[in-house]
Legacy VTK file of the C-alpha trace (Angstrom):
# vtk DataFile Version 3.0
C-alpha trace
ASCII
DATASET POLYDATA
POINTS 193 float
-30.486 -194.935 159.677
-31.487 -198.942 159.248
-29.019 -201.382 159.215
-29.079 -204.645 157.923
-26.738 -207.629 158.551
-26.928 -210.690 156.657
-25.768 -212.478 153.439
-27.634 -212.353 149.939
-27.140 -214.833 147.260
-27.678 -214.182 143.535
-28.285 -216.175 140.920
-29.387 -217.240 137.268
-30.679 -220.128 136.054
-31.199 -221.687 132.819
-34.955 -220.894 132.623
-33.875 -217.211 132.309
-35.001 -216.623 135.774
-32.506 -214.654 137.935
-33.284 -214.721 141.620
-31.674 -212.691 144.471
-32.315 -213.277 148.188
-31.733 -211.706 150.888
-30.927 -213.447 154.396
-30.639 -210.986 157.327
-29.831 -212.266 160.566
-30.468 -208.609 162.242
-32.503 -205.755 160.680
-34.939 -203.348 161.958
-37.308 -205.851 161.423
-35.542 -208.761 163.088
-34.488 -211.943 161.053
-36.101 -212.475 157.605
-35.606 -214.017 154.424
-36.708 -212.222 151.095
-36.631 -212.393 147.510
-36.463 -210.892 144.605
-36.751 -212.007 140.775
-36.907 -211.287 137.538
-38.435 -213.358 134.749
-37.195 -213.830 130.969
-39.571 -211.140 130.103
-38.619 -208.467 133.147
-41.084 -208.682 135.047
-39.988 -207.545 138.338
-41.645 -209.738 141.932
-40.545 -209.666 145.372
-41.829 -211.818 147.897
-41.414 -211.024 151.152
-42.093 -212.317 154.222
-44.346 -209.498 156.341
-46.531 -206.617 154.415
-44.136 -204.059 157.162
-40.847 -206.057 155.018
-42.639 -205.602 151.349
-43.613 -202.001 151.968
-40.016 -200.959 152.884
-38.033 -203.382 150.066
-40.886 -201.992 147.755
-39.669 -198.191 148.597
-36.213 -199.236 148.212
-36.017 -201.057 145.029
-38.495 -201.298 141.598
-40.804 -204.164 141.636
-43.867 -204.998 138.396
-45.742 -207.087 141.673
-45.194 -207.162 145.358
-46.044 -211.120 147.107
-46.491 -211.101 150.641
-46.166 -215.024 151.441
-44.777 -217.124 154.504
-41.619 -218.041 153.842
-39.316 -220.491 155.647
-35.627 -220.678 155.497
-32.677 -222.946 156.425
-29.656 -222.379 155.558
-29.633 -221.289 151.631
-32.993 -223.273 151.059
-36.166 -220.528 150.551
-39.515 -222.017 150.422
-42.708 -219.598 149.815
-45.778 -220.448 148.325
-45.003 -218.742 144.566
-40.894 -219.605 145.005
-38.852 -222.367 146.127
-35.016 -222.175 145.688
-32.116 -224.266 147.025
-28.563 -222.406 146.608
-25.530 -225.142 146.940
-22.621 -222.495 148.230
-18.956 -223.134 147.293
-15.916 -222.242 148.569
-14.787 -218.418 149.105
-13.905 -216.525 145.871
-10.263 -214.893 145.422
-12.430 -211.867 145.742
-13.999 -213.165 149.324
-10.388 -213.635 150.418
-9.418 -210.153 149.785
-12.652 -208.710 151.520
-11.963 -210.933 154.133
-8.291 -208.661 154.826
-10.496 -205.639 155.729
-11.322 -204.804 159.328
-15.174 -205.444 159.240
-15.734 -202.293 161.415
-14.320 -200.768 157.905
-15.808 -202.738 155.440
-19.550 -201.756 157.352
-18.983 -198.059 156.689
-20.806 -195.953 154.468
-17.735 -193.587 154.250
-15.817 -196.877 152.828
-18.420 -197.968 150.660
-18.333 -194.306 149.257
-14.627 -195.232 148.189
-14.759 -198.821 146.885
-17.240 -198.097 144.362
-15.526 -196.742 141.478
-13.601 -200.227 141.664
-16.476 -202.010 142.186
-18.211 -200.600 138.913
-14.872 -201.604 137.525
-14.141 -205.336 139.173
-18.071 -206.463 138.994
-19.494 -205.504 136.128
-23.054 -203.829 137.274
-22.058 -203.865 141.176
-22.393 -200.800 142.929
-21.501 -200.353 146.570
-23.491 -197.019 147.227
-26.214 -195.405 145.727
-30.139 -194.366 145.567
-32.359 -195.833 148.066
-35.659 -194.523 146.920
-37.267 -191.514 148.860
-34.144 -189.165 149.067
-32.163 -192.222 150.635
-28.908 -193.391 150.020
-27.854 -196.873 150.561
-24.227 -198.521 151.273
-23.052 -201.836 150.417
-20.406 -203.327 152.975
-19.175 -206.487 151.470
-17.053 -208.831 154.384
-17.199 -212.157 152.271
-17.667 -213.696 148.769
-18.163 -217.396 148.147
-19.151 -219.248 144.838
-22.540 -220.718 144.231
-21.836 -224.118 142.642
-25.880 -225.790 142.440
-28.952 -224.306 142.550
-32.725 -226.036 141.969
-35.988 -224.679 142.690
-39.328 -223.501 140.880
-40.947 -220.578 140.284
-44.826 -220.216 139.948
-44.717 -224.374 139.677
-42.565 -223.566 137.216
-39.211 -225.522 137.052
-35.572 -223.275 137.485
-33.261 -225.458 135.812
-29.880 -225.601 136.391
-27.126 -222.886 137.433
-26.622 -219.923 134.722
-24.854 -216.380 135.128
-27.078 -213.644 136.681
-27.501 -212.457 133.048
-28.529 -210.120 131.601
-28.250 -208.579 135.330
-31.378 -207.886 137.322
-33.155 -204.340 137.236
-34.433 -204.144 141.194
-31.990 -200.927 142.078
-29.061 -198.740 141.742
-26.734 -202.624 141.633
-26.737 -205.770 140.628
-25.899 -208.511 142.047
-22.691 -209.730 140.531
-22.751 -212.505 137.038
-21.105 -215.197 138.687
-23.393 -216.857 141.021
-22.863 -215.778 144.408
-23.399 -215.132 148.099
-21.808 -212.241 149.728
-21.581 -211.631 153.018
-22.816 -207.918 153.634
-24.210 -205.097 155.798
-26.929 -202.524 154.327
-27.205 -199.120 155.868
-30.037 -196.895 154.289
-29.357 -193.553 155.419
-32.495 -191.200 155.034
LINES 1 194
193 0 1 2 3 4 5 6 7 8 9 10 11 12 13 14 15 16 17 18 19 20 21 22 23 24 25 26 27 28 29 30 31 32 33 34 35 36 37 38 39 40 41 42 43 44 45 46 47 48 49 50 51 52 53 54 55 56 57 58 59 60 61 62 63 64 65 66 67 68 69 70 71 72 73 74 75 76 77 78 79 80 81 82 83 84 85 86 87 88 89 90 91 92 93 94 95 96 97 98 99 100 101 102 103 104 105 106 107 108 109 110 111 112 113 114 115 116 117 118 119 120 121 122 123 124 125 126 127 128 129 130 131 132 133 134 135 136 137 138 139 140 141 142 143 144 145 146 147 148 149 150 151 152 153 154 155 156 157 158 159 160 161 162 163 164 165 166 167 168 169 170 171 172 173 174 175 176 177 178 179 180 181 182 183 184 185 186 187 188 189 190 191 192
């Protein structure tokens, strides 16, 4: 089982370019920053930081093209040689207050995550909390937080973002989505073999 603690932020832009990143503070593979995206036309990239990183988010989730780069973080700022993205978070959501009423211990569990997801399919349109990890794995979304996304800038092969947009139409990497409002959620990952 691999556990993964962090925060991931998802969001659209007015280019068409919908980005998702991933911040884990603890992981199998210690702290790291990734990213995924999708162009206007689908195609599919993750960079990630370490070719050990890309080789198990590429097994996890679908990707056209697989970028290992260095990447640098701070805060909600990602800078890597193909992608640079600054995320301006907001205050916490009405939904961020109500995960914040759940014991984390119980939020974290698979068994949990198993029963939130019909009302997460139903709440977040495209939002799963459980699902197929790839390889006869299952993986569990444990959501402790939801804030807003209010600004976001950045560039994409040189390429400028634009401004803030809904994650829409919703990103193709897995089993979920991340949610059409621009947002980060707090969250643990287990992938369960």
């Amino acid at each position: 089982m691999s556990t993964f603690r962090g925060a991931i932020a998802g969001v659209g832009t007015t280019s068409g370019v919908r980005v998702v990143v991933g911040r884990w503070d603890a992981s199998p593979y210690g702290a790291f920053a990734d990213a995924m995206v999708e162009t206007p036309s689908g195609h599919r990239v993750l960079v990630a930081p370490t070719q050990e990183v890309a080789d198990f988010v590429a097994g996890t989730y679908v990707f056209d093209e697989v970028r290992v780069e260095p990447v640098t973080v701070d805060g909600w700022w990602f800078a890597s040689p193909s992608l640079t993205l600054d995320v301006t978070a907001g205050g916490r959501t009405a939904l961020g207050r109500l995960l914040r009423l759940v014991p984390a211990r119980l939020a974290e569990a698979p068994a949990w995550c198993t029963l939130t997801d019909p009302v997460a399919r139903v709440v977040l349109r495209g939002v799963r909390t459980r699902g197929s990890a790839g390889g006869g794995r299952r993986e569990y979304y444990g959501a402790t937080d939801h804030r807003a996304v209010i600004a976001v800038r950045g560039s994409f092969d040189g390429v400028d973002l634009g401004s803030l947009a809904p994650v829409d139409p919703a990103p193709r990497f897995g089993f979920s989505s991340t949610p059409r409002r621009p947002s980060v959620t707090t969250v643990v990952t287990t992938v369960r073999p």
